[in-house]
Each structure stands twice: as structure tokens, then as C-alpha cells.
C-alpha positions in Angstrom: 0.0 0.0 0.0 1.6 3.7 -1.1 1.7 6.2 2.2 2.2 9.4 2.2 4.1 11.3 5.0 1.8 13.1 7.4 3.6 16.0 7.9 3.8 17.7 4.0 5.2 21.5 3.5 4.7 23.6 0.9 7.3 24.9 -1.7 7.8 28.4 -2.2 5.9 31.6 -0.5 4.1 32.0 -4.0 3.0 28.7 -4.6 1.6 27.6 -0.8 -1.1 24.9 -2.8 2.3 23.4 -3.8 2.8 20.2 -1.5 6.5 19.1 -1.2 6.2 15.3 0.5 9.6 15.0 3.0 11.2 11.6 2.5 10.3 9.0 3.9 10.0 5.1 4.2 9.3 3.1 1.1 6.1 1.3 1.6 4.9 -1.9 0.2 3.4 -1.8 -3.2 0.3 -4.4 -2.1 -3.2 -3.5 -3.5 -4.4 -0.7 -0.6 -7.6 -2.6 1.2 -10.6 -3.6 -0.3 -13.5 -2.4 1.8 -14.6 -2.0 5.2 -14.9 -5.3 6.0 -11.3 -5.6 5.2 -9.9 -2.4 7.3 -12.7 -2.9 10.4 -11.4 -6.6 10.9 -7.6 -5.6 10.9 -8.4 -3.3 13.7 -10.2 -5.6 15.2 -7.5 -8.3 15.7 -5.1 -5.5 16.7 -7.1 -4.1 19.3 -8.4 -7.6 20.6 -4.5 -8.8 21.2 -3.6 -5.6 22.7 -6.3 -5.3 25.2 -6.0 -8.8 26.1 -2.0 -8.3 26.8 -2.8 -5.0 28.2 -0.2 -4.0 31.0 -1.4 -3.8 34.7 -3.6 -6.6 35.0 -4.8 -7.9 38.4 -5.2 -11.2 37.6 -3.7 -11.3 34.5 -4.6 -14.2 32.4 -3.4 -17.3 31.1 -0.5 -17.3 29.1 -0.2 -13.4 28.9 2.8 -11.8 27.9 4.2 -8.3 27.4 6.9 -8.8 25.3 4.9 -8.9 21.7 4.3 -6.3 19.4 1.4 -6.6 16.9 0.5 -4.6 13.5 -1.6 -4.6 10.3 -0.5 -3.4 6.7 2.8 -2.2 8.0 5.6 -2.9 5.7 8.3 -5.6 6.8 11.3 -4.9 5.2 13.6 -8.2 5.0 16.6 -7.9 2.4 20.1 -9.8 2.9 21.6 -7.0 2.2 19.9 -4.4 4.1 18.3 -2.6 1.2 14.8 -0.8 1.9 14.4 -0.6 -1.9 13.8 -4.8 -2.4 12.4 -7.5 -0.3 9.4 -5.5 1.5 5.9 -6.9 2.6 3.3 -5.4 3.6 1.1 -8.2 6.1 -2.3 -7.5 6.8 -1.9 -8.3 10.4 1.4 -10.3 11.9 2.8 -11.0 15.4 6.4 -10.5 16.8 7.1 -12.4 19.9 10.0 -11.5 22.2 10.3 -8.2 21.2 9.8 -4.7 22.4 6.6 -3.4 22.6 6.2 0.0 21.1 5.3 2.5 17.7 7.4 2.1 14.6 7.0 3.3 11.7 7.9 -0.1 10.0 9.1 -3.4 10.8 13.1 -3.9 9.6 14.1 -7.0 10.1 17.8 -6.0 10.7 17.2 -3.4 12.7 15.1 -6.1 15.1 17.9 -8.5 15.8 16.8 -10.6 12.7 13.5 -11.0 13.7 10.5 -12.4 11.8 6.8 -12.2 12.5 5.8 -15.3 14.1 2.3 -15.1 12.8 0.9 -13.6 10.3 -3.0 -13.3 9.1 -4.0 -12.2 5.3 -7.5 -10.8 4.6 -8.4 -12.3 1.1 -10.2 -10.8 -1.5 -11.0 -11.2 -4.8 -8.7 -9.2 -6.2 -5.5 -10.5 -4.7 -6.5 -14.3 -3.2 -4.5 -15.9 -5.5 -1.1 -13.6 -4.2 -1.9 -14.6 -0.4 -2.3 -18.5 -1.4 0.6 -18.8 -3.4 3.5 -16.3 -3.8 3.1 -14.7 -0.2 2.7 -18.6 1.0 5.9 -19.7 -0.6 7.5 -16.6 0.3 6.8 -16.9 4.3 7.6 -21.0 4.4 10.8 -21.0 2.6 12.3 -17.5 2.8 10.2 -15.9 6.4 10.4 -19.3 7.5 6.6 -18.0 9.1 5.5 -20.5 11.9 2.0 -20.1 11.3 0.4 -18.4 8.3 -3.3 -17.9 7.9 -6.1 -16.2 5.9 -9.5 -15.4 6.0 -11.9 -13.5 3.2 -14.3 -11.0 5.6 -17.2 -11.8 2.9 -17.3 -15.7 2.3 -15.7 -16.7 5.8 -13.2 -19.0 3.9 -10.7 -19.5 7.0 -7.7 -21.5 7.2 -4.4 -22.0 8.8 -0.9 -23.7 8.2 2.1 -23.9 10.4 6.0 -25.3 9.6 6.8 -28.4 10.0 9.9 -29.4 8.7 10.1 -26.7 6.5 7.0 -27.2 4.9 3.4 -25.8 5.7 0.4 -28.6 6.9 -2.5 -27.6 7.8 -3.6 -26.8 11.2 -6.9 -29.1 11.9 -9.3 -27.1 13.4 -11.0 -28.3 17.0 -14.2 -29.6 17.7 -15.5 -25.9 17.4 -14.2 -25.4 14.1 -11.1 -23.1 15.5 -7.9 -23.2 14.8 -5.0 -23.2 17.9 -2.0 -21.1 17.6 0.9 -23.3 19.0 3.1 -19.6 18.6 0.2 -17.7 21.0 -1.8 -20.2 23.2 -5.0 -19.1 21.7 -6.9 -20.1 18.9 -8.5 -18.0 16.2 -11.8 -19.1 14.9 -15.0 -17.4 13.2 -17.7 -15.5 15.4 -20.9 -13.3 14.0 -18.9 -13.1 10.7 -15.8 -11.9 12.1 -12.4 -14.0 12.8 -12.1 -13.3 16.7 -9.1 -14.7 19.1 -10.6 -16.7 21.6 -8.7 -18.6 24.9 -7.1 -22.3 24.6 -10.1 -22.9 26.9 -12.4 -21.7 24.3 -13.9 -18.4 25.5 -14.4 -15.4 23.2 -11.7 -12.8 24.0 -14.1 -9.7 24.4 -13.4 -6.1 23.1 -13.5 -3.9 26.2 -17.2 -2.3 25.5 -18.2 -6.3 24.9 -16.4 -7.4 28.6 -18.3 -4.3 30.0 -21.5 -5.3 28.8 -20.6 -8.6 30.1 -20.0 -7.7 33.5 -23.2 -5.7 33.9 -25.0 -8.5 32.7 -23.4 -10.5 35.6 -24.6 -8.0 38.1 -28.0 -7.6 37.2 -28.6 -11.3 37.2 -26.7 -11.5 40.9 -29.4 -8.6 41.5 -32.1 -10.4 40.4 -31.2 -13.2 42.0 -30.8 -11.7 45.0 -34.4 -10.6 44.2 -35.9 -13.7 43.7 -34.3 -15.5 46.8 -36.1 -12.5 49.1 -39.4 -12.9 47.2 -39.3 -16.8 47.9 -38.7 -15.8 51.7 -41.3 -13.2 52.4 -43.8 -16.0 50.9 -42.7 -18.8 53.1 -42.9 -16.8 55.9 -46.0 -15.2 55.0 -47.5 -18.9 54.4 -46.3 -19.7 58.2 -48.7 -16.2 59.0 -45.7 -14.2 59.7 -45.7 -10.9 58.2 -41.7 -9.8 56.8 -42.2 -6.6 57.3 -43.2 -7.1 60.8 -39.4 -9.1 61.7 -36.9 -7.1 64.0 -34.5 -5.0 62.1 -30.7 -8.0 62.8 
């Protein structure tokens, strides 16, 4: 996908309509996204993972981990010889594990210890399905050496997963609930209302904050009606013995 620079200047006091670009990174020339489906599940993913590893949690959960950094349709720039002008990808969404966790403008593999994603996920489309299943899948099994690679198209649902095994992809078998585990993570990925989702190794929906919210103020109002119900039940039964609740000593 072509960038531009966010912070442009103009040429020239007589020309201030003029737009002079500063340098900047090259970017990978991939088709830019296809629709919203496309851009709103990208986000999704990204913000699932980072909420889930947020910092500070009291009791954090199972299997979480801080040192991971996470991205979508940032260019990962991988030549031998340290060139920004060849070799450059542009994932849809990949994960880095043991890393640092913080902004970049890219992902240079050089610059990162020699680091490659450990997971990467491709949104297909009609347009460029054919790229994801066969030139970007030889290209992250024999030169990314990608442990796990997998796609999903936003509008059909097609979903599936590989990881390396000696060098060559197989195909992750999903579960009993149609997911697919991530050895790499210790979570699995699988399809929910239309949208590919991370869910737990025990199976439970990782929820977007506003969804974990909802969640817990469901939780409440049935403790609440509960609660309810089990006072209801005892103001009858002591009613039926021809004592009156409201009559009881306040302790």
C-alpha cells in the first residue's frame, strides 16, 4: 500500500497549494484494502490482542505476555543486504514475539535482531486471493520461514491455517469448534458473528473492552435479580407460616 508522509510542507511563499512530500520510508506496493470489511477486521484483531496483553492486569490471564508487538499493513522490510528498496511486505496483520513493545513506523528485520513475524494473518479478496495462497505462502515458508500463516476472506468466511513443519506448511486441523489453535500464542483463532475473533485455549471469546463491560453488567443484574428472587421466595414462606416480613426485628 503507497503512504504518504503526514507532515507535508509547501514549496515556495508563492505557490503555498504546492505540497512538497519529506522523504520517507518506502512502503509496500500491495493493492491498498478492499472495503470496510477488510480495514474494520484488521483493527479488530489488533485491538483484541492488545487489550488482552494490556499491562497492569490484576489477575492477568493465562498465558499473557508483554513482550509482543502486533501490527496490520505495515511494511516488513527483510533484504540480505539491508536494502529498503527490495524484499518489503506489507502483512495485513502479523505478530512478533519476544520483542519490544512499542510505535514504529515499519518493521526492519535487521534493525530487530533478525527477527520475523511469528504469525501472520492475510485478509483475502477477490482481487488478490491468489497472491496470499501462493506467492506470499511460498514466500513466508521458505524465505520468512513463518511458523504459522493464515487467511481469511471477511465476505465468504473462507478461514484456514498452516504452520511449519519441517520446513514445509500442513495444515492446522481445526478443534471440535471449528477453531484453529496457535501453538506460537496459546490461543486459537476461529470465526464469530462473521468476524475471525481470538478466543482462549479454553475456548472463551476474548471480548473487546465495551463487549467485557457489557458482560459484567449482565453478571450484576442477574446476581441482582437473584438476590431478588431468593427474598421474594422468603417473604412468601414466611407469609404462608402467618408471619408478616415486614413485621421481623430489624438484625
Amino acid at each position: 500500500m503507497i503512504r504518504l508522509d503526514q507532515n507535508p510542507r509547501a514549496v515556495g511563499e508563492d505557490a503555498p497549494d504546492i505540497i512538497e512530500w519529506p522523504p520517507c520510508d518506502l512502503y509496500s506496493d500491495e493493492p491498498p484494502l478492499e472495503t470496510d470489511f477488510h480495514r474494520s477486521q484488521i483493527d479488530l484483531l489488533i485491538r483484541l490482542l492488545n487489550h488482552w496483553w494490556r499491562d497492569g492486569q490484576r489477575p492477568a490471564p493465562k498465558g499473557y505476555r508483554q513482550d509482543f508487538y502486533i501490527s496490520g499493513n505495515l511494511t516488513v522490510y527483510y533484504n540480505t543486504q539491508q536494502l529498503k528498496s527490495r524484499d518489503f511486505r506489507g502483512p495485513d496483520v502479523f505478530v512478533v514475539l519476544e520483542t519490544e513493545k512499542k510505535d514504529r513506523r515499519s518493521w526492519t528485520v535487521w534493525e530487530e535482531g533478525g527477527k520475523y513475524p511469528n504469525v501472520v494473518i492475510e485478509l483475502l479478496s477477490s482481487s488478490k486471493a491468489s497472491v496470499d495462497k501462493g506467492t506470499k505462502k511460498t514466500l513466508y515458508q521458505d524465505v520468512w520461514r513463518l511458523p504459522e500463516y493464515y487467511w481469511f476472506h471477511p465476505e465468504t468466511l473462507e478461514f484456514a491455517g498452516f504452520h511449519l513443519v519441517e520446513g514445509h506448511y500442513k495444515a492446522i486441523p481445526p478443534n471440535e469448534h471449528d477453531r484453529l489453535p496457535s501453538q506460537q500464542l496459546g490461543l486459537e483463532l476461529g470465526i464469530h458473528e462473521r468476524q475471525l475473533r481470538w478466543f482462549t485455549a479454553e475456548g472463551n471469546l476474548i471480548p473487546l473492552p465495551e463487549e467485557a463491560e457489557r458482560q459484567r453488567a449482565d453478571q450484576e443484574q442477574q446476581r441482582a435479580d437473584q438476590e431478588q428472587q431468593a427474598k421474594e421466595r422468603l417473604e412468601n414462606y414466611l407469609r404462608s407460616q402467618g408471619i408478616d416480613p415486614n413485621q421481623l426485628p430489624n438484625g
